[in-house]
MARDOKOL-254014 format. One record per residue: x, y, z of N, C-alpha, C, O in turn; residue in one letter. Coordinates in pm, whole numbers, padded with zeros to 5 digits, always signed. Layout:
XYZXYZXYZXYZA...
END
This chain:
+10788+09959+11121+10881+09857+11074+10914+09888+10929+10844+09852+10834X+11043+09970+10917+11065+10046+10740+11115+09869+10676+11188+09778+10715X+11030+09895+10564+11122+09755+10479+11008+09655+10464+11016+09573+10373X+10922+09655+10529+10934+09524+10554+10766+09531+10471+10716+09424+10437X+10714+09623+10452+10603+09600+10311+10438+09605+10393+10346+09573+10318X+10411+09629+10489+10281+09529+10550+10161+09555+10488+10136+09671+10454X+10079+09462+10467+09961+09503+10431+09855+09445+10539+09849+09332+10587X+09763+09575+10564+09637+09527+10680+09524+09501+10602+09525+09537+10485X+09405+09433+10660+09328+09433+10573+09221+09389+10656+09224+09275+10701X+09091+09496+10692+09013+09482+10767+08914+09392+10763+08843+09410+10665X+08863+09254+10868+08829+09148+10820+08689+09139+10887+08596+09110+10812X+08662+09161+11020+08544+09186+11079+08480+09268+11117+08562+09348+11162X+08363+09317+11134+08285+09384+11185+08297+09550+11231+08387+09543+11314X+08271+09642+11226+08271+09688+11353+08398+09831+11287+08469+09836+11187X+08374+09936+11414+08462+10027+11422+08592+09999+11428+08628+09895+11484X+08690+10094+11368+08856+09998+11390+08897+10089+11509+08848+10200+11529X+09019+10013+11607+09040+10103+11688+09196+09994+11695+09191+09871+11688X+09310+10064+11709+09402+09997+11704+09562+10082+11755+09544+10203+11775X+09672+10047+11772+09793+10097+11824+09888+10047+11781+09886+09929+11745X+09975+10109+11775+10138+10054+11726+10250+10148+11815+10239+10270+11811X+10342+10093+11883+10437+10100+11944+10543+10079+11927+10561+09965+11886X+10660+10156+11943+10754+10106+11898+10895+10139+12043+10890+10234+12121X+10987+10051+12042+11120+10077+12096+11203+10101+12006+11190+10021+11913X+11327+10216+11983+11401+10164+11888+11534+10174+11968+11546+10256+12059X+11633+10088+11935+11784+10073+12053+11883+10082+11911+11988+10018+11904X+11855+10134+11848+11990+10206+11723+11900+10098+11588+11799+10030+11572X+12023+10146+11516+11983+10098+11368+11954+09925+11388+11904+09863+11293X+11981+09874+11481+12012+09704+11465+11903+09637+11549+11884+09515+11556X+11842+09723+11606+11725+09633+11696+11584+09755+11660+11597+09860+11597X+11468+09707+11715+11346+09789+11722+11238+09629+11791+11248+09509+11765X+11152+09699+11873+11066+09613+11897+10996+09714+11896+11019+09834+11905X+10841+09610+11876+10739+09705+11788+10621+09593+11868+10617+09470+11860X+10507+09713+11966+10363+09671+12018+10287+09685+11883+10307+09759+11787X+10193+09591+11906+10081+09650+11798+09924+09541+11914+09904+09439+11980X+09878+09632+11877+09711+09594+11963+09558+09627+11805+09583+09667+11691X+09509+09615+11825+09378+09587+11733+09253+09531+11808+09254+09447+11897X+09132+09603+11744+09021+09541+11800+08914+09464+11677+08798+09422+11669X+09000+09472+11615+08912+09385+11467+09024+09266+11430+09142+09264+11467X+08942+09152+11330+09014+09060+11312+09065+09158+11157+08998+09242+11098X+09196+09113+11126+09274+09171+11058+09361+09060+10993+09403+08969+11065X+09393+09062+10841+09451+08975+10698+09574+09123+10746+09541+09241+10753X+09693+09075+10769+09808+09101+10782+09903+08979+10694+09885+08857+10693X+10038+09079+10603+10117+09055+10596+10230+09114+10527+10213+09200+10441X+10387+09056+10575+10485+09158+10576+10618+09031+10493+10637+08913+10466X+10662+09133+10487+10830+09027+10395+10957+09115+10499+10964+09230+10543X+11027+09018+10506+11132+09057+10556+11277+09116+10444+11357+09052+10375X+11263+09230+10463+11358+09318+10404+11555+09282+10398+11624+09322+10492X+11616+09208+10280+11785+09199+10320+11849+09296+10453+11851+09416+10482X+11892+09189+10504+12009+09239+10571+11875+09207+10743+11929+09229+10852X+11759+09171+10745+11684+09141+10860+11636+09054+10905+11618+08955+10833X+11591+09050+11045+11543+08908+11033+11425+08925+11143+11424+09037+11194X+11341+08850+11184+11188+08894+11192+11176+08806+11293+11229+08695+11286X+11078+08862+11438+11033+08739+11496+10887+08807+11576+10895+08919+11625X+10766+08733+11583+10675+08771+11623+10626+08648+11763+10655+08528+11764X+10562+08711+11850+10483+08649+11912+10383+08738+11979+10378+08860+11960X+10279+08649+12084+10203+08668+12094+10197+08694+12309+10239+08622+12399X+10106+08866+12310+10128+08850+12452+10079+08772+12552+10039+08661+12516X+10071+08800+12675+09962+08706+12764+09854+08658+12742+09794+08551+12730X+09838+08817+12740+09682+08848+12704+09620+08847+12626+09517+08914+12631X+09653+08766+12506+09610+08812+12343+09523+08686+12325+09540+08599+12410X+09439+08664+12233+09383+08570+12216+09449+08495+12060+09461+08568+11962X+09483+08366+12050+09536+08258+11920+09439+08369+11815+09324+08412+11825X+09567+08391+11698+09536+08377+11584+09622+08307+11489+09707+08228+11532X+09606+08329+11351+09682+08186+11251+09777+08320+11177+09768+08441+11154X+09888+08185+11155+09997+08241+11160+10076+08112+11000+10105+07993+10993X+10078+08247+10889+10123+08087+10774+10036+07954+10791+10073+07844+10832X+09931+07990+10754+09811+07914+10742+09797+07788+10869+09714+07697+10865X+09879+07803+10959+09866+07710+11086+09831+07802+11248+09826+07925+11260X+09810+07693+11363+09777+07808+11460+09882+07891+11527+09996+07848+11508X+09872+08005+11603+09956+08081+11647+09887+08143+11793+09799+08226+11815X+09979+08053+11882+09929+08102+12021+10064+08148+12059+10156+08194+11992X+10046+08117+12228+10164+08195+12316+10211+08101+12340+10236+08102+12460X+10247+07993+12287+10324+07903+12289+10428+07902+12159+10537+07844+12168X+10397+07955+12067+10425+07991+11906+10535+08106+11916+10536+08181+12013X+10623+08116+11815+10692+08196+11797+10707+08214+11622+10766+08127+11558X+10661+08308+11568+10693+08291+11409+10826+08399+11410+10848+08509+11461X+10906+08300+11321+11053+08351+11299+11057+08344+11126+11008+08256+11056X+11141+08481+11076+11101+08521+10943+11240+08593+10904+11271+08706+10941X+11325+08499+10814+11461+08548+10808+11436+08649+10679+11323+08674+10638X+11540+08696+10630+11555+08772+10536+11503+08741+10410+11555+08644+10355X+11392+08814+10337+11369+08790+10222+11213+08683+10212+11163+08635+10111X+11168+08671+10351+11095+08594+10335+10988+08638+10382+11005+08749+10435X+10820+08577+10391+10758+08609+10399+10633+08552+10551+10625+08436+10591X+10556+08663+10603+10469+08539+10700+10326+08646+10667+10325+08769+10668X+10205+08544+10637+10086+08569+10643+09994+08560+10755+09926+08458+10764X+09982+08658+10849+09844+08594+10921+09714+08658+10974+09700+08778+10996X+09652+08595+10985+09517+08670+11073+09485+08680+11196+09454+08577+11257X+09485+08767+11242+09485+08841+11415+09375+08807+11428+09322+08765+11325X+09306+08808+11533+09168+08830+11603+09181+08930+11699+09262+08991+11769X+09056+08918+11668+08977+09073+11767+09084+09081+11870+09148+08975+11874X+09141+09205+11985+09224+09208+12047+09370+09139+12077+09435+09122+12180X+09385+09118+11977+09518+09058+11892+09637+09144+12000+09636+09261+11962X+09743+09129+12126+09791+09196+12135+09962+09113+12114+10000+09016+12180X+10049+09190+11993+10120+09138+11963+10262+09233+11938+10255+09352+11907X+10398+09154+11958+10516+09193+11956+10559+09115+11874+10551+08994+11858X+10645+09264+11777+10747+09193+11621+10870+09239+11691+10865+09324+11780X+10979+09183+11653+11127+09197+11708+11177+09241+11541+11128+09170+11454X+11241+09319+11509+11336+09387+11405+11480+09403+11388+11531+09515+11387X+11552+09286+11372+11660+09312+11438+11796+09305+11276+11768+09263+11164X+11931+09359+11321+12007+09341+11185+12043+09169+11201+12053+09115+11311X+12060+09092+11061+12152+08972+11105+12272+09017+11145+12318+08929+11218X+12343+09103+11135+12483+09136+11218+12481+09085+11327+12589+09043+11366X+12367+09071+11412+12347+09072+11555+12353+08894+11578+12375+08848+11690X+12335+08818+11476+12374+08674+11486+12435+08611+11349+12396+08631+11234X+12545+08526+11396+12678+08512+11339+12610+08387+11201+12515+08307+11203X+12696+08417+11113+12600+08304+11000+12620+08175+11084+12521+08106+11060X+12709+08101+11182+12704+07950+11230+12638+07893+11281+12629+07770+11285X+12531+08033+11371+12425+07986+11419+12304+08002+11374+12194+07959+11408X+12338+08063+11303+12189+08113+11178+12137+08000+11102+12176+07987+10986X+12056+07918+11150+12029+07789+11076+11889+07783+11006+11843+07698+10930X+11837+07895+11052+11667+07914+10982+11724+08007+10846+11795+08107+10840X+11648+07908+10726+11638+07993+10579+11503+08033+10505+11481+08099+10403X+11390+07940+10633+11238+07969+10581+11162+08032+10667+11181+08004+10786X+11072+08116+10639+10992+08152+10741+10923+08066+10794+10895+07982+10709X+10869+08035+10920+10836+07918+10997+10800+07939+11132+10881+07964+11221X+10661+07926+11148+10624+07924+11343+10679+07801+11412+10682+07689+11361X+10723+07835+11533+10800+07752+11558+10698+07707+11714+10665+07804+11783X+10659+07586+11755+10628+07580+11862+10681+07493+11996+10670+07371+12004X+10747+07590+12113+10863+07599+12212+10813+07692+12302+10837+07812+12286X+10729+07639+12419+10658+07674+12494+10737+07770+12565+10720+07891+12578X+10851+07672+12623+10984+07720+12738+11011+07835+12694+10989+07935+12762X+11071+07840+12554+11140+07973+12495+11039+08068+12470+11046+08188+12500X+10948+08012+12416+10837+08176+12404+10825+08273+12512+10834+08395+12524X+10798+08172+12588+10761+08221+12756+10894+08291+12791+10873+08401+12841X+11069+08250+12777+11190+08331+12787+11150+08423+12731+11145+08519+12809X+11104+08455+12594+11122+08571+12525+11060+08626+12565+11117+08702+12644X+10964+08640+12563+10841+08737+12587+10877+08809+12793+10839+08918+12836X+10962+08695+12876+11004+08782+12973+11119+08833+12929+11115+08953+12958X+11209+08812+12880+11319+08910+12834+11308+09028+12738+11396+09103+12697X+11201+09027+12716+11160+09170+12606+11096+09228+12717+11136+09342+12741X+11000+09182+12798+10956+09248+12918+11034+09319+13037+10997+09420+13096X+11125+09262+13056+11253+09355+13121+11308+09423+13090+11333+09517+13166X+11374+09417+12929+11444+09481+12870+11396+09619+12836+11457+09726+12835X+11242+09583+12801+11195+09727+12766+11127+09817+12888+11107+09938+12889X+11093+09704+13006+11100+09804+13133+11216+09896+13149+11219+10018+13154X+11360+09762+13159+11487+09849+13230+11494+09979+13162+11482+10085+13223X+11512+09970+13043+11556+10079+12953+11456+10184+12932+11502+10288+12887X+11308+10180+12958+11220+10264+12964+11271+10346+13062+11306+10456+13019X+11291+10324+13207+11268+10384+13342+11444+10460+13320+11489+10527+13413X+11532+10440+13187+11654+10480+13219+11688+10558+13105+11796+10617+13100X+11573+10563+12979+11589+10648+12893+11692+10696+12778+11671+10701+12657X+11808+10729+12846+11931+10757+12778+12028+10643+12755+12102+10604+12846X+12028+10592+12639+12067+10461+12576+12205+10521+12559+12291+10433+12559X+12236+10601+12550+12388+10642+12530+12483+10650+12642+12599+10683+12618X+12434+10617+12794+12474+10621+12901+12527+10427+12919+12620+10374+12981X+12430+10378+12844+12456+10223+12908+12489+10158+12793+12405+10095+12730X+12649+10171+12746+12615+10109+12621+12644+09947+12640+12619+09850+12568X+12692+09956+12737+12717+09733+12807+12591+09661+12806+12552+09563+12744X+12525+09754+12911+12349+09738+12884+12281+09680+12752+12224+09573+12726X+12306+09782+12689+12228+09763+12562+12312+09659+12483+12247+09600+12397X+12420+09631+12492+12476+09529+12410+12478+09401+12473+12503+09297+12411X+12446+09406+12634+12403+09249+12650+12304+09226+12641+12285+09112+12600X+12155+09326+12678+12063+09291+12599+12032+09241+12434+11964+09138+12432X+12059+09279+12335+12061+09265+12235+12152+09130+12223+12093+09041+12162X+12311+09088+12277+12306+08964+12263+12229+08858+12306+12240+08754+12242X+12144+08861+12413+12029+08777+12435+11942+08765+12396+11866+08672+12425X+11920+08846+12325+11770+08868+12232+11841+08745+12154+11808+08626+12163X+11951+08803+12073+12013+08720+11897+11973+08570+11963+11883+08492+11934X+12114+08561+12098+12108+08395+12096+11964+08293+12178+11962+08171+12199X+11891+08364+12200+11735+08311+12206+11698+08243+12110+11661+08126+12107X+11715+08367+11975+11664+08372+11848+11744+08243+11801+11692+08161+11726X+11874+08228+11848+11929+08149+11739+11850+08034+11822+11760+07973+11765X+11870+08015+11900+11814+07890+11979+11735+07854+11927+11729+07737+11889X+11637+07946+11903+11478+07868+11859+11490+07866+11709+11379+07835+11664X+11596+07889+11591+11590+07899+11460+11660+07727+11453+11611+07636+11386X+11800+07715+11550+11817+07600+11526+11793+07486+11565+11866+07389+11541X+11638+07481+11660+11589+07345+11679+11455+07371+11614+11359+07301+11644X+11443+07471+11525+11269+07433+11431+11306+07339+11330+11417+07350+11280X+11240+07259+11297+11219+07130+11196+11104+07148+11174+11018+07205+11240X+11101+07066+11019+10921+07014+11060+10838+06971+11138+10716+06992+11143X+10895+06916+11193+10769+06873+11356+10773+06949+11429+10726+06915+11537X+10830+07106+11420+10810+07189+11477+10710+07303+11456+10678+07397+11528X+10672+07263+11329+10551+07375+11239+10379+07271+11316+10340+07155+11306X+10342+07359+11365+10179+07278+11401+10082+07419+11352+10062+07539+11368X+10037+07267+11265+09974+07382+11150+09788+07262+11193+09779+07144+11228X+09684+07360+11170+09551+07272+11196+09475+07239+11071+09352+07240+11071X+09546+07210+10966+09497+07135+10853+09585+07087+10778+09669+07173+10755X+09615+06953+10708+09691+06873+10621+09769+06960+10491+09882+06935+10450X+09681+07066+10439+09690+07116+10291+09781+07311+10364+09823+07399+10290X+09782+07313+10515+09910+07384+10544+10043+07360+10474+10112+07281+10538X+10083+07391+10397+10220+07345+10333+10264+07474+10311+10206+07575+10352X+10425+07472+10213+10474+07585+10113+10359+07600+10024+10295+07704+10041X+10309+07505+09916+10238+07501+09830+10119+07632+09878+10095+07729+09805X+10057+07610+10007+09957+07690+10036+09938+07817+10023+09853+07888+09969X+10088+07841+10118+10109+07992+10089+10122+08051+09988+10090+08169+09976X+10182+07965+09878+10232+07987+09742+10124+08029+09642+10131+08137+09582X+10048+07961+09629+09867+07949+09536+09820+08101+09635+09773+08198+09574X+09836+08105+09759+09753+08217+09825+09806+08341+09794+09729+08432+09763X+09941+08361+09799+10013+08482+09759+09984+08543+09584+09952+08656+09545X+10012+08414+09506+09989+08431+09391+09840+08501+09368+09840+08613+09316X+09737+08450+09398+09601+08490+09415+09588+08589+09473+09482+08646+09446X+09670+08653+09565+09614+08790+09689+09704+08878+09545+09654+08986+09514X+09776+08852+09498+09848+08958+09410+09794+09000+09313+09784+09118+09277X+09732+08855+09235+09667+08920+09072+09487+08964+09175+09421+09039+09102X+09417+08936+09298+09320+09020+09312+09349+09142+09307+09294+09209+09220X+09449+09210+09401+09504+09334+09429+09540+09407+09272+09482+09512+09244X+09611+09361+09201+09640+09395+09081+09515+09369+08991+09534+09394+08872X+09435+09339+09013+09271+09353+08891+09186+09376+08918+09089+09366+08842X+09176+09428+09066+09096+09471+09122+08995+09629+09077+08891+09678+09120X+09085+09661+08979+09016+09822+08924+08964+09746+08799+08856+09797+08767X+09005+09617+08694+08955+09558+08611+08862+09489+08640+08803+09445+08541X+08810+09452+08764+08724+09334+08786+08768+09207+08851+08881+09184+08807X+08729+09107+08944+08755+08988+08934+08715+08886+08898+08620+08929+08833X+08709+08762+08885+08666+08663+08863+08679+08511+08927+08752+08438+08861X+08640+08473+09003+08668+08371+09132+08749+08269+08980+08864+08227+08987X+08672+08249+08872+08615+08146+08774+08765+08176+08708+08823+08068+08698X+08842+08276+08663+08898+08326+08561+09029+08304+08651+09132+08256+08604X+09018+08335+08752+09152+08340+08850+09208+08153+08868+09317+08104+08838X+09099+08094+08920+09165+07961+08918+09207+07863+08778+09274+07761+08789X+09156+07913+08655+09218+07926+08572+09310+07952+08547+09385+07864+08504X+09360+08095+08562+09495+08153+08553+09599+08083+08659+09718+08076+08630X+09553+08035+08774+09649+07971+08876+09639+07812+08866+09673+07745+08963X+09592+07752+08747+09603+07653+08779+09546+07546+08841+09576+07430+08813X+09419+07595+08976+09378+07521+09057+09234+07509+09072+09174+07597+09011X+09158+07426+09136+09045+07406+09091+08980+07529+09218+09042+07602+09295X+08835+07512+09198+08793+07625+09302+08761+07552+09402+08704+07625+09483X+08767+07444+09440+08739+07411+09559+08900+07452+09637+08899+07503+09749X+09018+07427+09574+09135+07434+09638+09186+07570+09661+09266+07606+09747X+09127+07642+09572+09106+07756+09597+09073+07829+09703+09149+07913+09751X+08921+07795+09762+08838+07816+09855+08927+07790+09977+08971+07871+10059X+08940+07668+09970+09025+07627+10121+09176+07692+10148+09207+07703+10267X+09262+07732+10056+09373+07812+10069+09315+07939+10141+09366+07968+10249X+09207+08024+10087+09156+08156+10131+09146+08133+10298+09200+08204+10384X+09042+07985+10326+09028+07955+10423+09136+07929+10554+09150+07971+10669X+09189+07850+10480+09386+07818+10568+09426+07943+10656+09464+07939+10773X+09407+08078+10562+09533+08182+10528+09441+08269+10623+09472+08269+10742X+09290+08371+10568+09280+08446+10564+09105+08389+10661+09046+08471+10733X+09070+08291+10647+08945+08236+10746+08818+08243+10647+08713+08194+10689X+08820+08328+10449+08733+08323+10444+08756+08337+10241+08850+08389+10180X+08666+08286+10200+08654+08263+10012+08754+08418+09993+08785+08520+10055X+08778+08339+09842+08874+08454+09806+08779+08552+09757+08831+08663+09740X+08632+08545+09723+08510+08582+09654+08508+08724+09770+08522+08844+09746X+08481+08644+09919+08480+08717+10024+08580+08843+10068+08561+08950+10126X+08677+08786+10020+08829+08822+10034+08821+08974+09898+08845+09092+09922X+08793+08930+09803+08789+09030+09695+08675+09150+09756+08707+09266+09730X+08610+09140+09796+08489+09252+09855+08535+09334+09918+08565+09450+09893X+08549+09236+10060+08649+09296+10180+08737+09397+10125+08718+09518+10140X+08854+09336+10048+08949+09444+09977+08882+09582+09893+08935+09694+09893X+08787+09554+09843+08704+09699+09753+08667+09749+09904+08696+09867+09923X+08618+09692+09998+08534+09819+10088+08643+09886+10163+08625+10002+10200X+08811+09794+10202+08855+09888+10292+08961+09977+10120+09031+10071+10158X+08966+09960+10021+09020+10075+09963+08914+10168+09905+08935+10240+09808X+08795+10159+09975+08678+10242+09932+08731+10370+10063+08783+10480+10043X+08691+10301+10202+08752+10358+10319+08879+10423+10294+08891+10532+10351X+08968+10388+10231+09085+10499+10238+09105+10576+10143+09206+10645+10146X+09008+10586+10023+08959+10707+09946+08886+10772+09963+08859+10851+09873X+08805+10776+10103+08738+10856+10146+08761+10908+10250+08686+10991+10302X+08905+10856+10312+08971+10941+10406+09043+11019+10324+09090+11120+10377X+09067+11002+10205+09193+11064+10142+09139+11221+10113+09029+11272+10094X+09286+11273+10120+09208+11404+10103+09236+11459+09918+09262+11562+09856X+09220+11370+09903+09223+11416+09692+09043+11362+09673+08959+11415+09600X+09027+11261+09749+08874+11232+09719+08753+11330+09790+08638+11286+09797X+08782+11453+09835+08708+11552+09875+08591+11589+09808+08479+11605+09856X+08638+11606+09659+08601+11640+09518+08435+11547+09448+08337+11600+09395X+08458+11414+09473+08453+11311+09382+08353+11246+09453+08362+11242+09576X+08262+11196+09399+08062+11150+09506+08145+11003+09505+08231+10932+09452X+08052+11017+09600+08074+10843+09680+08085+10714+09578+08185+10647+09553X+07968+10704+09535+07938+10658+09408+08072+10633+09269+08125+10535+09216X+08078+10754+09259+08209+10711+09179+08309+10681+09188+08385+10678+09091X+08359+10636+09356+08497+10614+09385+08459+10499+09451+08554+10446+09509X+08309+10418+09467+08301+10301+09495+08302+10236+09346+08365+10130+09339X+08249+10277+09238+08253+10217+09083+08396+10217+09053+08443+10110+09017X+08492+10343+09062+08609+10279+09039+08699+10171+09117+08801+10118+09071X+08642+10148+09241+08699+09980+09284+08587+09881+09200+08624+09763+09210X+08496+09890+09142+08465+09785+09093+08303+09792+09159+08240+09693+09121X+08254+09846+09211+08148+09821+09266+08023+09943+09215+08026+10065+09199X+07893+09815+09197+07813+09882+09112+07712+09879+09194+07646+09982+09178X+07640+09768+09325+07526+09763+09374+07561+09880+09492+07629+09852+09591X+07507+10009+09469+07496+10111+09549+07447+10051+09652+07527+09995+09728X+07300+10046+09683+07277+10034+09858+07297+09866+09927+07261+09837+10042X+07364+09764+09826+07418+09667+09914+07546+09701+09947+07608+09631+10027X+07595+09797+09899+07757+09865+09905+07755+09944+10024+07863+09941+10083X+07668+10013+10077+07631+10088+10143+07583+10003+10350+07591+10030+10470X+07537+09902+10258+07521+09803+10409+07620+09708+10409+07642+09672+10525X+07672+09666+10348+07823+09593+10364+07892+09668+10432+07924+09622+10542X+07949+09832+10389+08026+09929+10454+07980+09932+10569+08057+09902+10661X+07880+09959+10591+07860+09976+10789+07873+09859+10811+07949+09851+10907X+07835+09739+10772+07892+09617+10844+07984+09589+10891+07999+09538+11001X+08088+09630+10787+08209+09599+10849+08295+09721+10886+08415+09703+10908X+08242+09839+10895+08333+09964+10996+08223+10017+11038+08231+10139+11021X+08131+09991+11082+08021+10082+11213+07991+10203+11176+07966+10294+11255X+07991+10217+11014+07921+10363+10973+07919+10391+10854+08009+10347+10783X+07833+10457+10806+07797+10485+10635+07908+10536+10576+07986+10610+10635X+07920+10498+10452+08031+10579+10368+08011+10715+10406+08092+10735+10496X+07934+10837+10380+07892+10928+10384+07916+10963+10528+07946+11082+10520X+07921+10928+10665+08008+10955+10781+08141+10921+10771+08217+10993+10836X+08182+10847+10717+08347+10838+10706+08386+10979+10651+08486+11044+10680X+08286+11011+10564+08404+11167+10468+08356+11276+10554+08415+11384+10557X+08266+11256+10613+08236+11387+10732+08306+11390+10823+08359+11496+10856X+08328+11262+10898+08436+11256+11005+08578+11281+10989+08650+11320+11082X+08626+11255+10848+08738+11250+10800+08755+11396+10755+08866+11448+10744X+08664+11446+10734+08667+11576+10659+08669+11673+10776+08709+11785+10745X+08626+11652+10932+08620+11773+11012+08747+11795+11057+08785+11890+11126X+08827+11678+11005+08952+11622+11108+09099+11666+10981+09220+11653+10999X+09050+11699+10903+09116+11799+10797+09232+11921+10877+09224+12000+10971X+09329+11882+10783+09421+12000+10842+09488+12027+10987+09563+12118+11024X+09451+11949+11036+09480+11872+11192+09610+11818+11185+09640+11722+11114X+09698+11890+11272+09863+11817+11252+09894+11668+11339+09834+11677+11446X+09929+11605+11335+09982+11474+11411+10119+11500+11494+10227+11549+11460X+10079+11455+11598+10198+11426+11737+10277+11364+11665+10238+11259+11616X+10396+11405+11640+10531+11364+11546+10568+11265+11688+10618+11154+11669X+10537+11314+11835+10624+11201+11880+10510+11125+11950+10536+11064+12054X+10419+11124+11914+10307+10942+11965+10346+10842+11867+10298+10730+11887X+10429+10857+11756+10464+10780+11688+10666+10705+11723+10721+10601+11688X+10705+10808+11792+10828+10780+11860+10960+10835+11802+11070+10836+11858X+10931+10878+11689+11029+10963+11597+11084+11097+11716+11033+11185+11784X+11241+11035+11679+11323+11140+11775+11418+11177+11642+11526+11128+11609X+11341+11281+11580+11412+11362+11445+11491+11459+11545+11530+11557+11482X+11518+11463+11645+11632+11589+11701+11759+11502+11748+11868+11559+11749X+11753+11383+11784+11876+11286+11816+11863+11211+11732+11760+11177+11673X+12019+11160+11713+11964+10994+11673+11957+10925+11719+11979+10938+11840X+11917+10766+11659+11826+10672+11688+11882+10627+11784+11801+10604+11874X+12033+10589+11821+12056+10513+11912+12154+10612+12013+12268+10577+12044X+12087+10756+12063+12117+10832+12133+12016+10809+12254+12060+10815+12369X+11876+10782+12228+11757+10756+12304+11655+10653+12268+11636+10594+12162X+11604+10648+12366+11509+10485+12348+11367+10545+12319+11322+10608+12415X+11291+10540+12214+11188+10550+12178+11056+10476+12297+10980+10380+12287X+11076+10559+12385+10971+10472+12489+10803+10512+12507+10736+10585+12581X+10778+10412+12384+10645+10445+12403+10550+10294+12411+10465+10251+12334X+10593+10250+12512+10553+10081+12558+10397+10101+12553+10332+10204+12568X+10349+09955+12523+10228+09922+12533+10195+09857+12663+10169+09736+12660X+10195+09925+12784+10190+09873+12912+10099+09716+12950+10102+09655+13056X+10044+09692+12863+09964+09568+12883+09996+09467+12852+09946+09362+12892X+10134+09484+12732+10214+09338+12709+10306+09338+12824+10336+09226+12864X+10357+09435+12883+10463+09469+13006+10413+09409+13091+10489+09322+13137X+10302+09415+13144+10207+09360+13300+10213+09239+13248+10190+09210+13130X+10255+09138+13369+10174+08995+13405+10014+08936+13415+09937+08954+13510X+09997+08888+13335+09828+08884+13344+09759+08838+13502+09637+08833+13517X
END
């Protein structure tokens, strides 16, 4: 999904094991699988000129979505320029829609905030009309053969979308705590930014709600709303998985463990050391071995769906996640 910013952020336990899928039907549409086996702090902004819609498959189990719940009854819709925060759970199996606003006319375009919307009927439409759509066109490949096809699909996608943008209201947001608001997200974003940004200086639970204004209990419970856990918690988490991707990196080859856990900020070596396997199923010191045998190893340019020999809307990027496709 180019544009749109995401940040993952590994939240529980355990080895990561995860997928991303994509359809693409030209510059103006893309639907995009994504599966995970860890709970995961996700979030993305919607890039000008797009507009965003996520839900959730059969089979997936509720996670929170803009600090309220997010089942298969839920649809989070995310116009241009705006933003949605949420946390997956373990086997999270989920579909983002990517589409241009070209594809719906400003009269019916009535959503200006990002907002889960909950509309049982329509979720359940969407989620079978993305299921056909990306069957039909899987089993037929050459998008340049059907172009009626592809353009009445894509108008049904838009006017779904508009459907469900212009009956969300507030009593359409079901959120599972009172202090769900704008405000929430607002204090939480502000806070996920200056951690991320002082994170090589240090943090301070004490110094931060200071700087934001808010007390630490309100603090605490925003982390909670958003992300399921203290921002204290939240600040760790963040040092161990950018510990993990400096030790996949291949510039940190060079450089002892030790000193590229001190430059995130971290000084207690062997509680650093059992935190890390806690939450990815193996010692720092196997991550750079594993990472290191796997050196120089080229990547399948097309498990990712990139058709650099046509363009985009010559062929359909068919690399479906067959398990949102099946009926449970």
């Amino acid at each position: 999904m180019h544009g749109y910013g995401q940040q993952y952020l590994q939240l529980s336990r355990g080895p990561f094991e995860g997928r991303f899928r994509s359809f693409i039907f030209g510059d103006d549409l893309g639907i995009h699988f994504e599966m995970a086996n860890r709970v995961l702090a996700q979030s993305a902004s919607t890039p000008p000129g797009r507009y965003a819609a996520c839900l959730l498959s059969e089979i997936s189990p509720p996670c929170a979505m803009n600090a309220g719940v997010f089942s298969q009854n839920h649809v989070a819709l995310c116009p241009e320029r705006e933003s949605l925060e949420g946390k997956t759970a373990e086997g999270v199996s989920l579909c983002c829609i990517d589409l241009s606003c070209e594809l719906v006319s400003d009269g019916e375009f009535h959503l200006r905030n990002a907002r889960v919307v909950s509309d049982a009927a329509r979720s359940r439409q969407l989620r079978n009309l993305i299921r056909s759509g990306v069957a039909t066109f899987t089993a037929l490949q050459d998008l340049a053969g059907y172009p009626a096809a592809i353009k009445g699909f894509k108008s049904s996608l838009a006017d779904l979308l508009c459907q469900m943008s212009a009956r969300s209201s507030d009593k359409d947001v079901k959120t599972t705590n009172p202090y769900a608001t704008t405000r929430t997200l607002h204090v939480f974003r502000r806070a996920r930014d200056c951690i991320h940004d002082g994170l090589a200086d240090g943090i301070s639970v004490v110094t931060l709600c200071r700087d934001l204004g808010v007390s630490r209990r309100s603090l605490e419970y925003v982390f909670r709303s958003v992300v399921g856990m203290g921002p204290g918690n939240y600040a760790r988490t963040l040092q161990l998985n950018h510990i993990r991707r400096d030790l996949m990196s291949d510039t940190g080859g060079d450089v002892s463990i030790g000193v590229i856990a001190a430059r995130r900020g971290v000084w207690h070596w062997s509680r650093f050391s059992q935190h890390y396997r806690l939450l990815f199923g193996e010692l720092p010191s196997q991550t750079r071995l594993r990472h290191g045998a796997h050196r120089g190893t080229s990547i399948n340019i097309e498990s990712f769906g990139a058709q650099e020999s046509q363009p985009p809307d010559q062929r359909l990027a068919c690399y479906s996640n067959r398990r949102f496709l099946e009926k449970s």
